[in-house]
N, CA, C and O of each residue as an XYZ file, in Angstrom:
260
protein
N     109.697     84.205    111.946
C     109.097     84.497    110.653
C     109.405     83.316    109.731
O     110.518     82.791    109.741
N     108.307     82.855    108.848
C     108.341     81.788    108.182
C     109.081     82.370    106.625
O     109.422     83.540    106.452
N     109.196     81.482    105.794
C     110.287     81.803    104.481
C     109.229     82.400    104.163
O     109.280     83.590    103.853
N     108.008     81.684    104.170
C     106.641     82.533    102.605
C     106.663     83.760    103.984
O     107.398     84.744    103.903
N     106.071     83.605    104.785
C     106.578     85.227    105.915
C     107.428     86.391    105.266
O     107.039     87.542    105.072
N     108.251     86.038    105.070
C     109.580     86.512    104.472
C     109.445     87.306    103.142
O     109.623     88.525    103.135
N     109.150     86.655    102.085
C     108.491     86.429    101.195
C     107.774     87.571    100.948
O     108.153     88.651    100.495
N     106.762     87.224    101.279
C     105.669     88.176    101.878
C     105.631     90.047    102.251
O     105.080     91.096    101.915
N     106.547     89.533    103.082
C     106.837     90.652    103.281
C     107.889     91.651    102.670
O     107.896     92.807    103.092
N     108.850     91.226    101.616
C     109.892     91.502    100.804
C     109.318     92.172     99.588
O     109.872     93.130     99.049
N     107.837     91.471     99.042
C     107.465     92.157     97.869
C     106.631     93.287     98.280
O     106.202     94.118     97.479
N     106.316     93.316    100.053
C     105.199     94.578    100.421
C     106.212     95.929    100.171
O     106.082     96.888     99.411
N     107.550     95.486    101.402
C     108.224     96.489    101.350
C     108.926     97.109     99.889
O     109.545     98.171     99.823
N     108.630     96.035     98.585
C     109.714     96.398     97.409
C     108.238     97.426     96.910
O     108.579     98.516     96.450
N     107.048     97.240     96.948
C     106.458     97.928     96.239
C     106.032     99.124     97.022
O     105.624    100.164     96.505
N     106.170     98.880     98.474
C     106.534    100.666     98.991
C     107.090    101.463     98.371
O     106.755    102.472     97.752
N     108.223    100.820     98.619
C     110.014    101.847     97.672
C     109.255    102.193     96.770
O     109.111    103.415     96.804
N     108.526    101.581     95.734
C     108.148    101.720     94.546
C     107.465    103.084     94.681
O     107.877    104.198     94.358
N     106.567    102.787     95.119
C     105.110    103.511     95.358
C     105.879    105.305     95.826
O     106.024    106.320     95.144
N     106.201    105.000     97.222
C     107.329    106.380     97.696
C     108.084    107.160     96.686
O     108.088    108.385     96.570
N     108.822    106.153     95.858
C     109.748    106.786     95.056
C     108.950    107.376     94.017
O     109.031    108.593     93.848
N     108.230    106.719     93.335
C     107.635    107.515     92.277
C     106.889    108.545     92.707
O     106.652    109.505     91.975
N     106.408    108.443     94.035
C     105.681    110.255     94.494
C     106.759    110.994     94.541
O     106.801    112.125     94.056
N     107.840    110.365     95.191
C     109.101    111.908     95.699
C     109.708    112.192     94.512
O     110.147    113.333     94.365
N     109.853    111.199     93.421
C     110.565    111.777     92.379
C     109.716    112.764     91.152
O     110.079    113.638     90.364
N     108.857    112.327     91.365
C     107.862    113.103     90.602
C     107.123    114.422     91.037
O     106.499    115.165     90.279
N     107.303    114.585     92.400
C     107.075    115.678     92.983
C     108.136    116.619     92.977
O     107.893    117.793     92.698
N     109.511    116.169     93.307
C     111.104    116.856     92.493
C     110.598    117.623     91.307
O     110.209    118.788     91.231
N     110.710    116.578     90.301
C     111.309    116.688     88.655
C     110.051    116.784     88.264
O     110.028    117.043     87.061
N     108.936    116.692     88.745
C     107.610    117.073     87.632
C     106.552    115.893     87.202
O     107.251    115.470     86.281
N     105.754    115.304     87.178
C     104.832    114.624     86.579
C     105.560    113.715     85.397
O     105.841    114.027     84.240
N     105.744    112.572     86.061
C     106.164    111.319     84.855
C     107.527    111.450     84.631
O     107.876    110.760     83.673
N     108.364    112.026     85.111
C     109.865    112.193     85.593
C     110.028    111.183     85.809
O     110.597    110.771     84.798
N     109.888    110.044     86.763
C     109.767    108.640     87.312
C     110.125    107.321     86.394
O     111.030    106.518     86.170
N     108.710    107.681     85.998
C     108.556    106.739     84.491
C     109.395    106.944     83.362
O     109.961    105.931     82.951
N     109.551    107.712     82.930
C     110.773    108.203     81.725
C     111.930    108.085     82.338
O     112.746    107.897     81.435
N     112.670    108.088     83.719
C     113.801    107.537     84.110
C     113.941    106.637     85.118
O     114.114    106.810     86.324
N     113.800    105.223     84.174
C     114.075    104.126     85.467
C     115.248    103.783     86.230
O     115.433    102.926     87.094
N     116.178    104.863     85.584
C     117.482    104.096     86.309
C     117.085    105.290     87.428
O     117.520    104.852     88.493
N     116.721    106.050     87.570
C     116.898    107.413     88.336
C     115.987    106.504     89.651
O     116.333    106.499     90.833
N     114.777    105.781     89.086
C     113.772    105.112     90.182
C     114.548    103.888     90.516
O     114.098    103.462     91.580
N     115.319    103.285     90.170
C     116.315    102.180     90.216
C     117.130    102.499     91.483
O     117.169    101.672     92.394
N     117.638    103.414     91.551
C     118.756    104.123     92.192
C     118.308    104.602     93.457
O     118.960    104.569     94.501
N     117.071    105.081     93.292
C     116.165    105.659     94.421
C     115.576    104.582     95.371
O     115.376    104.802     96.566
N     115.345    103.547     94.831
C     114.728    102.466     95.550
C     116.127    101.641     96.205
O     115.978    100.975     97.230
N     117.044    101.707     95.755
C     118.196    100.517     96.102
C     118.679    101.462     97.273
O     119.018    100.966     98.348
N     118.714    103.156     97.009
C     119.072    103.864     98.361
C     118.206    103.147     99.805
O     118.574    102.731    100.904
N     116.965    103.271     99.136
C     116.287    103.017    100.101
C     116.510    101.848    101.082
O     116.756    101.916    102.286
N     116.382    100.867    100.374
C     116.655     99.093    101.043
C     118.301     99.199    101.328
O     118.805     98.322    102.029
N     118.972    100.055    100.897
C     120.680     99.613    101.757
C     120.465    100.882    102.895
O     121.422    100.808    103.666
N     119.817    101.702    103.180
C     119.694    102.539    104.074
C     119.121    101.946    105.284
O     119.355    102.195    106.467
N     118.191    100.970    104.650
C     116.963    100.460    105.685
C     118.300     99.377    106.031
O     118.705     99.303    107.192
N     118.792     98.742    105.183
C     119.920     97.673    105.755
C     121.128     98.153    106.645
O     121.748     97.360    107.355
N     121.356     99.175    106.586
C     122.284     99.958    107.524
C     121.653    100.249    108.914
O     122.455    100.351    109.841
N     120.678    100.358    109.120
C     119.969    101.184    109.970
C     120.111     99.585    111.237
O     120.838     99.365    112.206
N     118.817     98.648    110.432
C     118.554     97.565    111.144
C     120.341     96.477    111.437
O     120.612     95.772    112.409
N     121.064     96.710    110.396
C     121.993     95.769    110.959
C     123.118     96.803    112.050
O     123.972     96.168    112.668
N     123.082     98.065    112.208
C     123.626     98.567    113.319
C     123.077     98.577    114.498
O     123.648     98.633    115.587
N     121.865     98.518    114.251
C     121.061     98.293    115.987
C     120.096     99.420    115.983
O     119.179     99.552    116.793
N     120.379    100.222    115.003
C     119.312    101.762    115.384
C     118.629    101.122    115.362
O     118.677    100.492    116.419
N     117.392    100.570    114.370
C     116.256     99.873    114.921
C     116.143     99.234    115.958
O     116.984     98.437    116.373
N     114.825     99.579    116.632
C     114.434     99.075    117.970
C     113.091     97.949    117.292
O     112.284     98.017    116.364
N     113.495     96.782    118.550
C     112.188     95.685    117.884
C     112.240     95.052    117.114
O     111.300     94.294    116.874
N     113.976     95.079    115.963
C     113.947     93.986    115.490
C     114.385     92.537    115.936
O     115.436     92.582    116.575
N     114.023     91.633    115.824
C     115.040     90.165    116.165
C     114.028     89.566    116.967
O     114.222     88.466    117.486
């Protein structure tokens, strides 16, 4: 994978989190819950990417490398 590769692919997966989080949190807490608490979507998204970083640097993922 090339750096712009990299790149590339860093802002797809950041605006997943994004995208995910604001459905699950807003489906929780209600319509615009999300938006009125960014640290709450802050928090939700950083779970996400150190979860995904746990996963792939123990080996559970299959297919990476």
């Amino acid at each position: 994978m090339t750096g712009e590769q990299a790149m590339k692919q860093a802002t797809e997966t950041a605006h997943y989190y994004l995208v995910s989080a604001v459905r699950m949190i807003d489906c929780e807490f209600g319509e615009g819950y999300a938006k009125n608490n960014p640290a709450v979507l802050a928090a939700f998204i950083q779970v996400c990417a150190q979860d995904y970083h746990t996963a792939a640097s123990s080996g559970v993922i299959s297919g990476l490398g």
